[in-house]
N, C-alpha and C positions, 0 to 999 in steps of 0.2 A: 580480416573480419570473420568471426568465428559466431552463424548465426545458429538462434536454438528457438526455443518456447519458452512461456513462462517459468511454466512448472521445473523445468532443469534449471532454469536462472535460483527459483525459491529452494533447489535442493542444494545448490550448493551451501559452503557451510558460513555463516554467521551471516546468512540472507534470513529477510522475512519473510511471512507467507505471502502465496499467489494473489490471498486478499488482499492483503495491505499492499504489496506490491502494486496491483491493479489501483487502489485507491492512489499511491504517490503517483504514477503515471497520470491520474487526472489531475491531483495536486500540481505535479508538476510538466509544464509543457516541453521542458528543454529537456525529459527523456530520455534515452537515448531508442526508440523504435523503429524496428524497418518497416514492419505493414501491423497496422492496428488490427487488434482482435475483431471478430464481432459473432452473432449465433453462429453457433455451427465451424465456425472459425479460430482458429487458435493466433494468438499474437504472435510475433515473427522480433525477436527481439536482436541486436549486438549482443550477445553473452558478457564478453571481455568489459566492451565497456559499457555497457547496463550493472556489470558486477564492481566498478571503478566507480559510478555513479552514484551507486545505492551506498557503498559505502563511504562515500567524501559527504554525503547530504541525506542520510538517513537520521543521524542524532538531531538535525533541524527537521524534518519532516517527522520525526515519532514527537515531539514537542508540541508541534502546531499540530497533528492528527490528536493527541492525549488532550489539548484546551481545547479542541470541537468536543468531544466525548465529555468534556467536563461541564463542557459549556450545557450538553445538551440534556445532561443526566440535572442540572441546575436548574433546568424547567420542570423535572418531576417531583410530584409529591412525596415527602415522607412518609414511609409507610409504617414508621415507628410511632410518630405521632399520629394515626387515625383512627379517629372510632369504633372499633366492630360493634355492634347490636346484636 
């Protein structure tokens, strides 16, 4: 087991960012984390298989994270169609 930090997990190559990263770790519980981030704290992650994980279940997580985005940009108003005065 080859442990690191987020940030090295998101540099490697055809990983996401830290962000999104951090967001599928809440998305998804099964993870793979050795000690959870918190202030002042850095995540403590499996490299190997945080970097096996992301890649077997990222195309279903960018899926389901893109229909909350869509979902939520679906409660904003147009702003093509508004008045200005």
């Amino acid at each position: 087991m080859t442990t690191g930090k987020l940030w090295e997990l998101a540099a490697l190559p055809d990983m996401p960012s830290a962000p999104t990263l951090r967001q599928l770790m809440r998305e998804r519980p099964d993870f793979p984390i050795v000690e959870r981030g918190r202030k002042g704290r850095d995540y403590v992650i499996d490299i190997e298989d945080a970097a096996a994980f992301v890649r077997a279940n990222w195309r279903d997580a960018r899926s389901t994270l893109s229909g909350k985005a869509r979902a939520s940009r679906s409660h904003q108003p147009d702003t093509d169609q508004l008045r200005l005065f």
